[in-house]
Every structure is written in C-alpha cells, then in structure tokens.
Residue, then its C-alpha position, 0 to 999 in steps of 0.5 A: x037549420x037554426x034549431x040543428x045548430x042549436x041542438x049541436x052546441x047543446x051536445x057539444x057543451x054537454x059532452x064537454x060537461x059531463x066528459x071531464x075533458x077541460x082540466x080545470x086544474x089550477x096548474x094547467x092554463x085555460x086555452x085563450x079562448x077560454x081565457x078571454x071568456x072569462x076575462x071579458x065576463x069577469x070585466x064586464x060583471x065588475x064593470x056593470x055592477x059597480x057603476x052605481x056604487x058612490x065613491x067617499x071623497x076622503x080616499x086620500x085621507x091619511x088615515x084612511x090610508x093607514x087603516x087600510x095598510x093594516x087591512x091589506x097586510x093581513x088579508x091581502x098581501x099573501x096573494x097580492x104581494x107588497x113592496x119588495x116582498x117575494x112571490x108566496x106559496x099561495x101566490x105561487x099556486x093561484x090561477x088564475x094568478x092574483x093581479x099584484x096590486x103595488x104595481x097598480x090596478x086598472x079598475x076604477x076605485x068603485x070597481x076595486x070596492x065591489x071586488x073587495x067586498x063581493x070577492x071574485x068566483x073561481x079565483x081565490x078571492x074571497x068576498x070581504x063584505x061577508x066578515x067586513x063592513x063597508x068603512x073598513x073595506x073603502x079603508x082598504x080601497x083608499x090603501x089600494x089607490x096609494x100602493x103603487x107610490x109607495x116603497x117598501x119602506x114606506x109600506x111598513x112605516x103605513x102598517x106600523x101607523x095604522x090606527x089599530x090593528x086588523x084584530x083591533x078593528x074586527x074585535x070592534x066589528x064584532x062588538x058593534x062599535x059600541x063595546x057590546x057583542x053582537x046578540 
C-alpha cells in the first residue's frame, strides 16, 4: 500500500517534471501551495545554517555603518530599494520580488549575513561572498540594522560619508590590502 502510494507521487512528480505544465515564469505567481514550500524551505535553510555564524559586536559603529550605505547604494538598492526612492525596472520585474529592506527585515543579523554573503537560489539574489570578503558584507549588515531608521536625507548624507567608496573598497580587495595585486 505504502510502496503504491510511493509509486503515484513519483508519477505525479514526473509528469509534472518533464510536462512543462508549472510556469515558472517570473511574471506569473507560484500557487500558495507552492509558495509556502519554498517560503518555509527558504526560511528554515537561512535559519539553520546561520544559527552558528558569530555576530561582531561593532554593528552600530558609525563607520561601519557608513561603509555599508556605499555597499548597499550600489549593490543593493536597485532591487531592495531606499528611502523614498521608486520602484526600478529590475524591482519591478523580480519574483519573487525583493523584501524592501528600509522598511526593516525580520531575520536576525546573523540570518541577514549569511543571505548577503551565500545570496538566495532562484530569487535574483546574488551571493556576495563569491566578489566580497566578510568585513565588508558585516559593513553592509551593520547598514542593513540601521535602514529602516533613516530617512532619505539621512541615507544620502550616509552614502556620501562613507570612508570610501564601493570602487574604492573592491580596488583594495582586489589588491589584498596591502596595495599588491592578487597573483
């Protein structure tokens, strides 16, 4: 009885497969029972494989801060928006779409670092860690905590201070700190 029932889901799921029948297309919604599959998934992989990352206790440091407003402003913000800043054509055209980030994030900062560095399958979000090292991105993380507080103004006036720029910083990546390119 088991093995029959087995052997029906396995056909299903095949048929299914290989039918082409489920649009995955980005402009067409996932059913809800799909849709709370992959949420729940998505949720519970962030939530277990970030529960042993150790958060820096300097996310609230200024310049920190700053350094990860550059980061967002040109990584981030043309999916996941800023203050007062209107919908983009690639914002527009994600699904599923990106969580608008100034309006806050229910994952814990260790959960929002290991979505930043590892990125999200199947969503537009890239994996950072592959172009970015750990410092910078818990720069970003630290700007992602302060986001929600901040207004347009205020967002700005962070970008504009921020101790160097994004080029600035991946120029120094990419020369290994210590003015070298890498070999």
């Amino acid at each position: 009885m088991v093995a029959a029932a087995l052997l029906v889901v396995v056909v299903a799921t095949a048929l299914v497969v290989y039918t082409g029948i489920y649009n995955v297309a980005a402009d067409a919604p996932h059913t809800q029972p799909v849709f709370w599959l992959m949420t729940t998934v998505r949720e519970r992989s962030i939530a277990v494989r970030a529960a042993d990352i150790v958060v820096p206790g300097d996310l609230a440091d200024s310049k920190r801060v700053a350094s990860g407003a550059a980061q967002y402003a040109e990584m981030c913000s043309s999916c996941h928006l800023a203050p007062d800043m209107k919908r983009t054509e690639i914002s527009r055209g994600l699904y599923p779409r990106a969580p608008e980030l100034r309006r806050g994030s229910r994952l814990t900062a260790a959960e929002e670092f290991w979505v930043v560095k590892h990125g999200l399958k199947m969503s537009g979000m890239p994996a950072w860690g592959v172009t970015h090292d750990d410092e910078l991105l818990w720069s970003v993380v630290a700007f992602l905590r302060k986001l929600p507080e901040l207004t347009a103004d205020q967002y700005q006036q962070l970008v504009k201070s921020a101790p160097k720029t994004h080029d600035e910083m991946m120029q120094e990546m990419d020369e290994g700190h210590d003015g070298q390119p890498h070999q």
